[in-house]
C-alpha positions as CSV (number, residue, x, y, z in Angstrom):
1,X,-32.1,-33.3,74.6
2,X,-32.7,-29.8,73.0
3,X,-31.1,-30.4,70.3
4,X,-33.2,-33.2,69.5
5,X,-36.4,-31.9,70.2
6,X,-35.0,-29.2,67.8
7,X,-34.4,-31.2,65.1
8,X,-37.5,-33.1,65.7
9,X,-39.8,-30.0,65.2
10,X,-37.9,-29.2,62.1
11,X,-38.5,-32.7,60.5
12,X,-42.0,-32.2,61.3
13,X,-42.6,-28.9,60.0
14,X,-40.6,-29.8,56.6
15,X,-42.8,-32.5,56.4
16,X,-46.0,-30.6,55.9
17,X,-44.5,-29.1,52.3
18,X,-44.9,-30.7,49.2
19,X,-42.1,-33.0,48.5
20,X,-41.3,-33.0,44.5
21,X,-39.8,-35.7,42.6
22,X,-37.5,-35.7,39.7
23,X,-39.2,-36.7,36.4
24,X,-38.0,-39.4,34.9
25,X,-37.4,-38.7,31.2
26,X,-37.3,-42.3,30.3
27,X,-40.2,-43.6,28.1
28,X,-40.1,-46.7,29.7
29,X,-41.8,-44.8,32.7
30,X,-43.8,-42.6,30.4
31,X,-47.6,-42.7,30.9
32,X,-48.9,-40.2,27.7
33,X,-50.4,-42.2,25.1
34,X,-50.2,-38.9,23.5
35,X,-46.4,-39.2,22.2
36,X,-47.0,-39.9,18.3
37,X,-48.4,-35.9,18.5
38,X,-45.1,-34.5,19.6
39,X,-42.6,-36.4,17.3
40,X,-41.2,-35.3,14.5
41,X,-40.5,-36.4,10.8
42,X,-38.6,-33.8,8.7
43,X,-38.7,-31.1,11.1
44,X,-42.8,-31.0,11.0
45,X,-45.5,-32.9,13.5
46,X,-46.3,-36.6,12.7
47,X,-49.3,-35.7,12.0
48,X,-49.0,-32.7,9.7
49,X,-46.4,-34.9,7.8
50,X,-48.7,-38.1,7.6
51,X,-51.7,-35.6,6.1
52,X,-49.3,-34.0,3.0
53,X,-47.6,-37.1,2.5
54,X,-51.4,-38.8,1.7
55,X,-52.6,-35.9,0.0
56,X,-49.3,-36.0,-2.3
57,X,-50.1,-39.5,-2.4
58,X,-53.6,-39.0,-3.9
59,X,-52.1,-36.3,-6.9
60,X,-49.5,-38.8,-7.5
61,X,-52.0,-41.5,-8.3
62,X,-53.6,-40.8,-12.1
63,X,-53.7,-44.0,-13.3
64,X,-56.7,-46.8,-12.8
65,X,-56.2,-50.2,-11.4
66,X,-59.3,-52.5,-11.7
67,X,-63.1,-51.6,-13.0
68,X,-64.8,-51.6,-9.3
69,X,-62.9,-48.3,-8.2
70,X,-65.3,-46.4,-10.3
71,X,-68.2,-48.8,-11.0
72,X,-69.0,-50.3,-7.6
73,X,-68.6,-46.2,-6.1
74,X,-68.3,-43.1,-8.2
75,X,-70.9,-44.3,-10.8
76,X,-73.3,-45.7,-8.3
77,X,-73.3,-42.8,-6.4
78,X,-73.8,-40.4,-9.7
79,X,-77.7,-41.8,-9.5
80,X,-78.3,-42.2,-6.2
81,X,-80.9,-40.0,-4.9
82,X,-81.2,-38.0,-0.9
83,X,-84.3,-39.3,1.3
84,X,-85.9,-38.0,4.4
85,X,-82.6,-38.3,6.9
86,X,-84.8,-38.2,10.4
87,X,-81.0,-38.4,12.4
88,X,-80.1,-35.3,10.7
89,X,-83.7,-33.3,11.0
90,X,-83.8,-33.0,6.8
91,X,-86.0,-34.1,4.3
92,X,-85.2,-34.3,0.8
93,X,-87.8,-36.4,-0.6
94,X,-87.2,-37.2,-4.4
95,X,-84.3,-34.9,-4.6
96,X,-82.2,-36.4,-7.0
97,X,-78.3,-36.1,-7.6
98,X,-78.0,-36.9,-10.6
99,X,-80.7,-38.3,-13.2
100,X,-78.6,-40.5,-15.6
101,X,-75.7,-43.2,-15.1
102,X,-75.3,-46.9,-14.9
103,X,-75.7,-49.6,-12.6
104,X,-73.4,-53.1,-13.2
105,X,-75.3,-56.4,-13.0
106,X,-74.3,-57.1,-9.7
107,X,-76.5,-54.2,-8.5
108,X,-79.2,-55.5,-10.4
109,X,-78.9,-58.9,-8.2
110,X,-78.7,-56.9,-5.1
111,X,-75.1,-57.9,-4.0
112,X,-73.6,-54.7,-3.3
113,X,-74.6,-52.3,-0.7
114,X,-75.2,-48.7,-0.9
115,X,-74.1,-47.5,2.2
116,X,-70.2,-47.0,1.1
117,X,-71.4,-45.4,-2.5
118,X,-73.7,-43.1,0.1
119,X,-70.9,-40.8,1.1
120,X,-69.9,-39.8,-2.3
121,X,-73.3,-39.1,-2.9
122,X,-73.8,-37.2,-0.1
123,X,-70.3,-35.4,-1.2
124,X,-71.8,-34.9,-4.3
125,X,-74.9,-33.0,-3.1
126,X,-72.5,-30.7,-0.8
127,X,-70.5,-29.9,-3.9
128,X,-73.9,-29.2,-5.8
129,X,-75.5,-27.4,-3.3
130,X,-72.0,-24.7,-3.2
131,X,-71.7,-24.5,-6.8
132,X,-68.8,-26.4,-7.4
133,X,-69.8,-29.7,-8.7
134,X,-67.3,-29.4,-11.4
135,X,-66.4,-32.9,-13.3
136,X,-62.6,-32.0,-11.5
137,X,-64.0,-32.3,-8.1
138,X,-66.4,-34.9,-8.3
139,X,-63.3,-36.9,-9.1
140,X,-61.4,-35.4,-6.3
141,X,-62.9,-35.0,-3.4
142,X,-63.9,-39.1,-2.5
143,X,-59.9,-39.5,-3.3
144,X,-59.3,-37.1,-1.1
145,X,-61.5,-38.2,1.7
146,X,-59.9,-41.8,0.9
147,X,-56.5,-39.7,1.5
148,X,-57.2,-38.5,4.7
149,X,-58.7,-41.7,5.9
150,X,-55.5,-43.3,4.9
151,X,-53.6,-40.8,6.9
152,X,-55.5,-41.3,10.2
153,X,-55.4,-45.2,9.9
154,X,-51.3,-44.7,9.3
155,X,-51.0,-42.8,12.8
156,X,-53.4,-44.8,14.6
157,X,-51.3,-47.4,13.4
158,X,-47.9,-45.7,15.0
159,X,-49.4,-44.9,18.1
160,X,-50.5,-48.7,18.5
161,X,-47.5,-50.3,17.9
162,X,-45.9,-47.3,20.0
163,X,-47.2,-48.1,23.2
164,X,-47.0,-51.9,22.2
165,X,-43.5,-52.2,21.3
166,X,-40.9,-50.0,21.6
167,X,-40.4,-46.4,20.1
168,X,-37.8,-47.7,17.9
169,X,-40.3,-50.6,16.2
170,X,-43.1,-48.2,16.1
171,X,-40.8,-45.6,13.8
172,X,-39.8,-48.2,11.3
173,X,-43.1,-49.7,11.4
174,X,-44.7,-46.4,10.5
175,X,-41.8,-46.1,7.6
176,X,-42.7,-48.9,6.4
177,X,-45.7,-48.4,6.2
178,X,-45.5,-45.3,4.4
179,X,-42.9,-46.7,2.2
180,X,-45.2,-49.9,1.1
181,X,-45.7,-49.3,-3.0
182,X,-49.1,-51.0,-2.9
183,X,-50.4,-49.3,0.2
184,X,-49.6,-46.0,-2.3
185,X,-51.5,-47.8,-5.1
186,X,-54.6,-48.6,-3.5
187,X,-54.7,-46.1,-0.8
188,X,-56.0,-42.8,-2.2
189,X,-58.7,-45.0,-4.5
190,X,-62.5,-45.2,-4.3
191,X,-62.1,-49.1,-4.1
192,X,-64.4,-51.4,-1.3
193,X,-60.8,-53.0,-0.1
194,X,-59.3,-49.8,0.1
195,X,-62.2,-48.7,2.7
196,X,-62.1,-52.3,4.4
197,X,-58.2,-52.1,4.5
198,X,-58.7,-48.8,6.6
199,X,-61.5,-50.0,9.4
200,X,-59.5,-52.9,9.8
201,X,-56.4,-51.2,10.4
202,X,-58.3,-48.9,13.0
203,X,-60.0,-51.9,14.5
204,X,-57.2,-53.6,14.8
205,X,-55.8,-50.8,17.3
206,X,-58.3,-50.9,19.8
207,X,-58.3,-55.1,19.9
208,X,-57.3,-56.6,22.6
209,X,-54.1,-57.2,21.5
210,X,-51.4,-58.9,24.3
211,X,-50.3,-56.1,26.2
212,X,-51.9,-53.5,24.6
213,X,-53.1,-50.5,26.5
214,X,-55.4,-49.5,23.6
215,X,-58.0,-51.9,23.5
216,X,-62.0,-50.8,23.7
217,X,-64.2,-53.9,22.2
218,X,-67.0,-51.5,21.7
219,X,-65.2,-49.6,19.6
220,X,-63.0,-52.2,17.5
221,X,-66.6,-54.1,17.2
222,X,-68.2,-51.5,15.6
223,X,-65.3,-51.2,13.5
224,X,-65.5,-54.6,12.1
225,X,-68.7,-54.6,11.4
226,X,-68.7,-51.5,9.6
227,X,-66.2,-53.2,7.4
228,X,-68.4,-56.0,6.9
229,X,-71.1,-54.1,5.4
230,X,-68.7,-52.2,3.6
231,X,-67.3,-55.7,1.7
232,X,-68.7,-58.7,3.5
233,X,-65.6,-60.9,2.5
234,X,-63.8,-58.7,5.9
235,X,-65.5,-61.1,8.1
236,X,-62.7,-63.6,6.4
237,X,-60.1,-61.4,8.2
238,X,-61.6,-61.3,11.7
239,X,-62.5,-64.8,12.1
240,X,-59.3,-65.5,14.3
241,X,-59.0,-62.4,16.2
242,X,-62.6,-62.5,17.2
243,X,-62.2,-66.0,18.5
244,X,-58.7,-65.7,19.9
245,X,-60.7,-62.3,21.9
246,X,-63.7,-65.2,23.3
247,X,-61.4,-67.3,23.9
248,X,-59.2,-64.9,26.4
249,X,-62.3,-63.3,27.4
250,X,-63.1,-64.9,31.2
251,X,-67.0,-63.8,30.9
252,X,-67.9,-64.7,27.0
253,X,-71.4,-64.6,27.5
254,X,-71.1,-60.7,28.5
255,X,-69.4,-60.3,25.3
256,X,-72.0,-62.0,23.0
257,X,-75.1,-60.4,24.7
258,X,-74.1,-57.3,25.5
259,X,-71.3,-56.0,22.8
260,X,-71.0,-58.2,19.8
261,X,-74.6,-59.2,19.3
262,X,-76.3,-55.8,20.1
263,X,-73.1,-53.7,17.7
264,X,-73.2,-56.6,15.0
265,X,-77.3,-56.7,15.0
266,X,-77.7,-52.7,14.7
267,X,-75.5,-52.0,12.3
268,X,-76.8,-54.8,9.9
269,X,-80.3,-53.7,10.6
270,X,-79.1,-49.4,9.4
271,X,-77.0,-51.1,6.2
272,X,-80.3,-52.9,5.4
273,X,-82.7,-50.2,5.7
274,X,-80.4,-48.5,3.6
275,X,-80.2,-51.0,0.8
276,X,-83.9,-51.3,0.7
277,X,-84.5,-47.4,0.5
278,X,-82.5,-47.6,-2.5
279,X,-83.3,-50.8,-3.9
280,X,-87.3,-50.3,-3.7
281,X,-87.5,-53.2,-1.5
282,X,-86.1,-55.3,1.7
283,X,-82.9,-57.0,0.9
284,X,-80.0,-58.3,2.6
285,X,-77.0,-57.4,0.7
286,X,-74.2,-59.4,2.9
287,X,-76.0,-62.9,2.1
288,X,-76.4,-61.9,-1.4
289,X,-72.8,-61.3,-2.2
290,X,-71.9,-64.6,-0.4
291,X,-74.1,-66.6,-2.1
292,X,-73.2,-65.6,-5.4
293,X,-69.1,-64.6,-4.7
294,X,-68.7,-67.9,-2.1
295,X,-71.3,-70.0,-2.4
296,X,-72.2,-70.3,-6.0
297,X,-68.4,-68.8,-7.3
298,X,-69.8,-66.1,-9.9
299,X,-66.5,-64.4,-9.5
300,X,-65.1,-67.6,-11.8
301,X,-67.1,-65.7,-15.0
302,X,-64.2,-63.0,-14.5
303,X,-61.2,-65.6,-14.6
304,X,-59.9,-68.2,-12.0
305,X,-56.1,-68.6,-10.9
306,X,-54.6,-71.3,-9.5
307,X,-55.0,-72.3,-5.7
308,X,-51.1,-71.8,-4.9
309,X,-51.8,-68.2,-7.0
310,X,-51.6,-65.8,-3.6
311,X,-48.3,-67.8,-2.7
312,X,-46.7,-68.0,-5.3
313,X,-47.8,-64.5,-6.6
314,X,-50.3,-62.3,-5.3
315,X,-48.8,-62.0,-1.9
316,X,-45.5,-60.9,-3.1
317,X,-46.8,-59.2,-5.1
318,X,-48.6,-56.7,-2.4
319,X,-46.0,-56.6,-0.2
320,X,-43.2,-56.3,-2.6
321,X,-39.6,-55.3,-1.3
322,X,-40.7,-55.9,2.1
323,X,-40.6,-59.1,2.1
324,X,-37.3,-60.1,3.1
325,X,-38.5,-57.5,6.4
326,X,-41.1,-59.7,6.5
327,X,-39.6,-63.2,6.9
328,X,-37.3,-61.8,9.3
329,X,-39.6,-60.0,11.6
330,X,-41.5,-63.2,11.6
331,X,-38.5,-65.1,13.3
332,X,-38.1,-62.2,15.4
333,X,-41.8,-62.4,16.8
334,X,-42.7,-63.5,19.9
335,X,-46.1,-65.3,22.0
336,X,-48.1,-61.5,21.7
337,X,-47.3,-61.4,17.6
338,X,-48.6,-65.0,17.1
339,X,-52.4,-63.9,16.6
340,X,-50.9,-61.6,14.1
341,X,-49.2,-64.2,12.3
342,X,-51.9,-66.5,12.1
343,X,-54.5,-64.0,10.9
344,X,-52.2,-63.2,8.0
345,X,-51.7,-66.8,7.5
346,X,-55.3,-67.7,8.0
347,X,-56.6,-64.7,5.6
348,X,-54.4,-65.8,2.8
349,X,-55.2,-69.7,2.6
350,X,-58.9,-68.9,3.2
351,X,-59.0,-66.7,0.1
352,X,-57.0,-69.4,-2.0
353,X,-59.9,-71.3,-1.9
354,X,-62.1,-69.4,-3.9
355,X,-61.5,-69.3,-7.6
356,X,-61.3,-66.0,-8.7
357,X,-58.2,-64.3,-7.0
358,X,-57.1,-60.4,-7.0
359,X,-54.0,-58.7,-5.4
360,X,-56.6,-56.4,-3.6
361,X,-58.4,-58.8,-2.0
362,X,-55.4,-59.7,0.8
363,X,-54.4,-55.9,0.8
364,X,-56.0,-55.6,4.0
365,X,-53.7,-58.4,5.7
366,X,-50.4,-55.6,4.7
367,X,-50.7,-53.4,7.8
368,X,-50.4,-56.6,9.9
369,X,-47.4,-57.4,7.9
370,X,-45.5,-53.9,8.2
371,X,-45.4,-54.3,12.0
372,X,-43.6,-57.5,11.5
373,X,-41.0,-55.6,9.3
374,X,-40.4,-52.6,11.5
375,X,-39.8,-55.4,14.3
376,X,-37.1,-56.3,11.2
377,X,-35.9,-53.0,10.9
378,X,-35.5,-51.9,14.8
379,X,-33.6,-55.2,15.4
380,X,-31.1,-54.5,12.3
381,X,-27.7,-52.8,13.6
382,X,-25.1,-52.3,11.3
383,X,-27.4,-52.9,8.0
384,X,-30.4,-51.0,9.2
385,X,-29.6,-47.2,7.1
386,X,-28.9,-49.4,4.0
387,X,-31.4,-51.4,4.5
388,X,-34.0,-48.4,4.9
389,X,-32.2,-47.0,1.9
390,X,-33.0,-50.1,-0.3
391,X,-36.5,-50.4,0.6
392,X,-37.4,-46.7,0.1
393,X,-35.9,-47.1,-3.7
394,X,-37.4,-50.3,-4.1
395,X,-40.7,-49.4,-3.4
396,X,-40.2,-45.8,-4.9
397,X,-39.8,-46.6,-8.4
398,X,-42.9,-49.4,-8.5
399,X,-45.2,-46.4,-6.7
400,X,-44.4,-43.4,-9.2
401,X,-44.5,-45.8,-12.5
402,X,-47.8,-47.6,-11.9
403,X,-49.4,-44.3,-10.1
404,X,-48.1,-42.0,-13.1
405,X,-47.6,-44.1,-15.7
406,X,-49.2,-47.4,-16.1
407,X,-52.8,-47.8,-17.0
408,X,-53.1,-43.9,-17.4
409,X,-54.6,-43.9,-21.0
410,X,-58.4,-44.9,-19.3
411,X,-58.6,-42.2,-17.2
412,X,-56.8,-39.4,-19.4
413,X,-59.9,-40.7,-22.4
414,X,-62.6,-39.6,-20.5
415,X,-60.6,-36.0,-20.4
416,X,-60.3,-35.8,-23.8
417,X,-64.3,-36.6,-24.6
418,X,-65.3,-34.0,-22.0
419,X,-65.5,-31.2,-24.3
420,X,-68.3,-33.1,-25.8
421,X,-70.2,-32.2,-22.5
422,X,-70.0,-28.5,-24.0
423,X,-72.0,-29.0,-27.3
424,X,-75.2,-27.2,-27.8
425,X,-77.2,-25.9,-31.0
426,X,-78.2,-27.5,-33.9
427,X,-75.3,-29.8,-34.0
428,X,-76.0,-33.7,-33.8
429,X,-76.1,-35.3,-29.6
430,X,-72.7,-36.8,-29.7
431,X,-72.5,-40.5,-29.3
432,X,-70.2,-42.6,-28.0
433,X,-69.5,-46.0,-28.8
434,X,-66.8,-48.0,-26.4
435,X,-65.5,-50.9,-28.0
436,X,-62.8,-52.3,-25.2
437,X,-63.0,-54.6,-22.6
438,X,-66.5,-54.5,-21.0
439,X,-65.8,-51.3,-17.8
440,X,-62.4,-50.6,-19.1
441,X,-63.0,-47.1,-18.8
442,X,-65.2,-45.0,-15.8
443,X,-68.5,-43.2,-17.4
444,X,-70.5,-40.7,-16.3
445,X,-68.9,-40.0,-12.5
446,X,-65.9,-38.8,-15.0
447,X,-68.0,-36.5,-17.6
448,X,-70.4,-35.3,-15.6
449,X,-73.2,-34.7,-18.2
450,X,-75.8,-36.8,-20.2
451,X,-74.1,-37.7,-22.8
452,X,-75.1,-41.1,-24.9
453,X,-72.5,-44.0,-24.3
454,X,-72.6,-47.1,-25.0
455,X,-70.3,-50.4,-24.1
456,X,-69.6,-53.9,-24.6
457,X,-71.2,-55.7,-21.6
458,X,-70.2,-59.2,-20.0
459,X,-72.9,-59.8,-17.5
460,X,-72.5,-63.2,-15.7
461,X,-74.8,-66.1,-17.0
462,X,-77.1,-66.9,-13.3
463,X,-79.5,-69.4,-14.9
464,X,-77.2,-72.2,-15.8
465,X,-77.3,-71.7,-19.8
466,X,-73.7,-73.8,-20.6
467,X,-74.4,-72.2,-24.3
468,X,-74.5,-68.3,-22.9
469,X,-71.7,-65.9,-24.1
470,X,-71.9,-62.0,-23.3
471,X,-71.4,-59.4,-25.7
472,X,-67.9,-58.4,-25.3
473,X,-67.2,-62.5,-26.5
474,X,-69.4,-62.1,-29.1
475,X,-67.7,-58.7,-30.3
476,X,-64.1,-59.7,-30.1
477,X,-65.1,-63.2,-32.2
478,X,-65.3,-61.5,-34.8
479,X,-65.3,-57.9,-34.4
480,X,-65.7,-56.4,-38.0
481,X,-69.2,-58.4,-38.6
482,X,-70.5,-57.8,-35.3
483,X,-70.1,-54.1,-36.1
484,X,-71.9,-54.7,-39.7
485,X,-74.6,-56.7,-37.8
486,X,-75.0,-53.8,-35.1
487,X,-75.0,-51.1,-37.8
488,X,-76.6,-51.8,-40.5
489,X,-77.6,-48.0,-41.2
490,X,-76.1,-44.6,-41.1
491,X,-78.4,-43.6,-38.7
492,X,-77.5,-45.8,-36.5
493,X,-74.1,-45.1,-36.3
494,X,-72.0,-43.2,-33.3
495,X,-70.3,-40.4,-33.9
496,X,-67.5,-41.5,-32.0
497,X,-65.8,-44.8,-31.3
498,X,-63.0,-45.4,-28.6
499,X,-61.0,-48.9,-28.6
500,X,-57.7,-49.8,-27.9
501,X,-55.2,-50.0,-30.8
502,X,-54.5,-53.4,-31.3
503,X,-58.1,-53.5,-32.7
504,X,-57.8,-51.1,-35.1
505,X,-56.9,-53.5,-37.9
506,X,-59.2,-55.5,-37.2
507,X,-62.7,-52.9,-37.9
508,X,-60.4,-50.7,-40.4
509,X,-62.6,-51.7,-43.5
510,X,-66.0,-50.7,-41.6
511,X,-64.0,-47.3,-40.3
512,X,-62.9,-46.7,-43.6
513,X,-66.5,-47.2,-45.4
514,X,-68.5,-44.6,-42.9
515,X,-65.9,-42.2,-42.9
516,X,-64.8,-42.4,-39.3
517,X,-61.5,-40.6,-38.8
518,X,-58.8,-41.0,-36.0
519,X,-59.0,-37.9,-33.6
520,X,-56.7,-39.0,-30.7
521,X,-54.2,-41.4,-29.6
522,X,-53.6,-41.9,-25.8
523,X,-51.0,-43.6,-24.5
524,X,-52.4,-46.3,-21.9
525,X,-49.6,-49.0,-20.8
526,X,-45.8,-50.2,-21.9
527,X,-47.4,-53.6,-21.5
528,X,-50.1,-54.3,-23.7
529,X,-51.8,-57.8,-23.2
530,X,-54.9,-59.7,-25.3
531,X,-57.5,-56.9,-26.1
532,X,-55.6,-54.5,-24.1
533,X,-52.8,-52.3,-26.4
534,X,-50.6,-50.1,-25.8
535,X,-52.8,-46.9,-26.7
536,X,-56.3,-45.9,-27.1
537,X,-57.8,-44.2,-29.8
538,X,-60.6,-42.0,-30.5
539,X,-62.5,-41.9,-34.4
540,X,-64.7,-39.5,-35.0
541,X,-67.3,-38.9,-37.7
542,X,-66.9,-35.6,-39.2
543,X,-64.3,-34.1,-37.1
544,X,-64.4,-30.6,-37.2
545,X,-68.3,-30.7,-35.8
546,X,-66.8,-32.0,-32.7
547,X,-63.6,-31.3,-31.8
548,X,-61.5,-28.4,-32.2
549,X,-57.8,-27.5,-32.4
């Protein structure tokens, strides 16, 4: 009996200390939602990789893509002007940016909205306020606030699909991702899609995805609905999440009242004040664009495609050598992918519908596909290195030829006329006459000074006139006595003229006859197409007053 009442007292007393547990090393057990900090790519942190790779991303990108990266941002934001900001105690009444530029038509209809143009404006100001608003930077910077953007949506990504799926489909997901060619087309640009590509990707990892752990409505609400007033045509994306989330949702009327309604209705009220500070009066940009984009189809002035154009192109277009992923990862998916799915699916036949089709306008359906082909990629076995292998190549050598190469000669013009920003004296104010493809080229967000240019426009006919041609039709009609009609004295005359070469022969005589000399020929594209060529050219009037070797 003493030895059990020995052994009793010292199970008791061993009781009282602190009994510690092995920890389980498994990340099937693992709790952090912290993990996409401590991995590693290439011996460095996933996120100090993700950052360089972007901001490598952005130098590697000198070529343009489409008109509204520079005149729907940069060039809006170049005459926008800072007002009395009460949330941030300062009051610059009047204070302007920059005093000259140019607004498109579609500003003069009030369909675009200022808020996205507003932080490259305010960028702007910092920049001029420092002393470095050099032409360089002003060009820089917003790509490289684009660039890190694009980084933090890529690891919010990975850590979504990291505590969704497994670790293995969150690292191929994430390569993918990173390895996407059009993703490093679009991603470092000042484009509308590319800033609606990022909120959605971010909203999309706090939805309320099946079995995710992420989820916060407030936050992926506000989200969306700063996409939509970034490019109204998002909503077109989040039509079947946000009814697939009402549908699950066991108390909807909680959800309308007290989240959607209240997030949705103050951030449309700050995008309109906005708009209307700038505009001079109250407007509501969102309806505008639809009514004129959806509604009324402007967007066919530009050119139509047709309605099989996104399946039978564009979308294999944007996600390239991932498709095969794709189409596998599909099969592979299960009941919590479906939403996924049908979004893509959804997003891609609603915008066949409209007329006017562009690759960018699905680009924000590709981080929904990626997760699909790092689902792909995990479930490959023996094929998965050469599989990796081929994608990386296949995507590499689109991403360095149209970031480097194609469509560079628009961008590298505007650096050869900046030293026309320098003139002073008695010398005559240069002027510059751009006879291309109404926008072809940025202006004034890419010079930097008041210089006097002058382009072909091609505003949309809005009041029904079946007769009404723009000015770049009228031009390229007959291009050599539209430029006898338009200057008709030597007074009148630019000093310099920049077109694309494959109209050269067709204005030599009136070049010829006023002296105008070629100065420069820039290489633009391998493919030259219509009233696009291969290079760009610069003639000058009297060279040597404005150039010099």
């Amino acid at each position: 009996m003493e030895k059990i009442r020995d052994r009793f007292k010292q199970s008791k007393s061993s009781s009282r200390e602190t009994v510690k547990l092995r920890k389980r090393s498994s990340t099937l057990y693992s709790t952090d939602d912290g993990r996409a900090n401590t991995h590693n790519a290439i011996g460095v942190s996933v996120i100090v990789f993700t950052i360089l790779f972007r901001l490598v991303n952005c130098v590697l990108v000198q070529t343009s893509f489409v008109p509204d990266e520079y005149w729907q941002s940069l060039e809006i934001s170049h005459r926008m002007h800072i007002h009395c900001i009460n949330v941030l105690r300062l009051c610059w009444t009047s204070l302007t940016i920059l005093t000259y530029g140019y607004e498109t038509w579609e500003w003069r209809e009030g369909i675009r909205g200022y808020s996205y143009p507003l932080l490259f404006a305010m960028m702007y100001k910092i920049l001029q306020l420092i002393g470095y608003d050099t032409v360089q930077l002003l060009v820089f910077v917003p790509r490289v606030f684009q660039a890190l953007l694009c980084a933090y949506a890529d690891l919010k990504l990975y850590r979504l699909v990291l505590q969704w799926e497994t670790p293995d489909v969150a690292k191929w997901t994430f390569f993918c991702q990173l390895c996407s060619w059009f993703t490093w087309y679009c991603c470092t640009r000042t484009l509308s899609n590319t800033m609606e590509t990022v909120l959605t990707t971010l909203a999309l990892c706090f939805y309320p995805l099946p079995g995710s752990k992420m989820h916060n409505s407030w936050k992926y609400l506000c989200l969306v609905s700063l996409a939509v007033v970034v490019r109204p045509t998002a909503l077109i994306v989040w039509i079947p999440l946000l009814f697939c989330h009402l549908c699950g949702e066991q108390n909807k009327l909680r959800l309308i009242t007290q989240q959607c309604f209240p997030i949705a209705a103050l951030t449309l009220a700050i995008s309109t004040l906005i708009d209307s500070v700038f505009y001079g009066k109250w407007i509501f940009v969102q309806w505008n664009f639809l009514k004129l984009n959806v509604l009324e189809s402007v967007g066919e002035f530009y050119g139509t495609h047709p309605w099989h154009w996104y399946f039978s192109q564009g979308f294999l277009v944007v996600v390239g050598p991932h498709l095969p992923l794709f189409l596998h990862g599909c099969s592979l998916s299960s009941k919590k992918h479906r939403i996924l799915l049908i979004t893509i699916i959804w997003t891609t036949v609603i915008y066949s519908f409209l007329a006017h089709k562009e690759f960018r306008f699905i680009y924000p359906v590709l981080p929904f596909c990626v997760v699909f082909c790092g689902m792909s990629l995990a479930k490959l076995q023996t094929w998965r290195k050469p599989a990796a292998v081929l994608l990386l190549v296949s995507n590499l050598i689109p991403a360095l030829y149209t970031g480097l190469i194609h469509q560079r000669g628009t961008l590298d013009v505007m650096s050869e006329l900046q030293p026309l920003c320098d003139l002073s004296g008695g010398q005559r104010s240069p002027d510059v006459l751009f006879l291309m493809p109404c926008h072809s080229t940025p202006l004034y967000s890419h010079l930097h000074c008041p210089l006097k240019l002058r382009f072909l426009e091609c505003p949309p006919d809005l009041t029904g006139n079946k007769e009404y041609v723009d000015e770049a039709e009228m031009f390229f009609s007959d291009p050599l006595s539209w430029m006898r009609r338009s200057f008709s004295s030597q007074e009148m005359l630019p000093t310099h003229v920049v077109m694309f070469d494959c109209l050269e022969k067709d204005i030599a005589s009136f070049l010829l006859e006023n002296r105008f000399a070629k100065q420069a020929e820039i290489f633009h594209t391998h493919f030259p197409e219509g009233r696009v060529g291969e290079n760009i050219v610069i003639y000058v009037r009297n060279p040597s007053h404005y150039f010099t070797e």
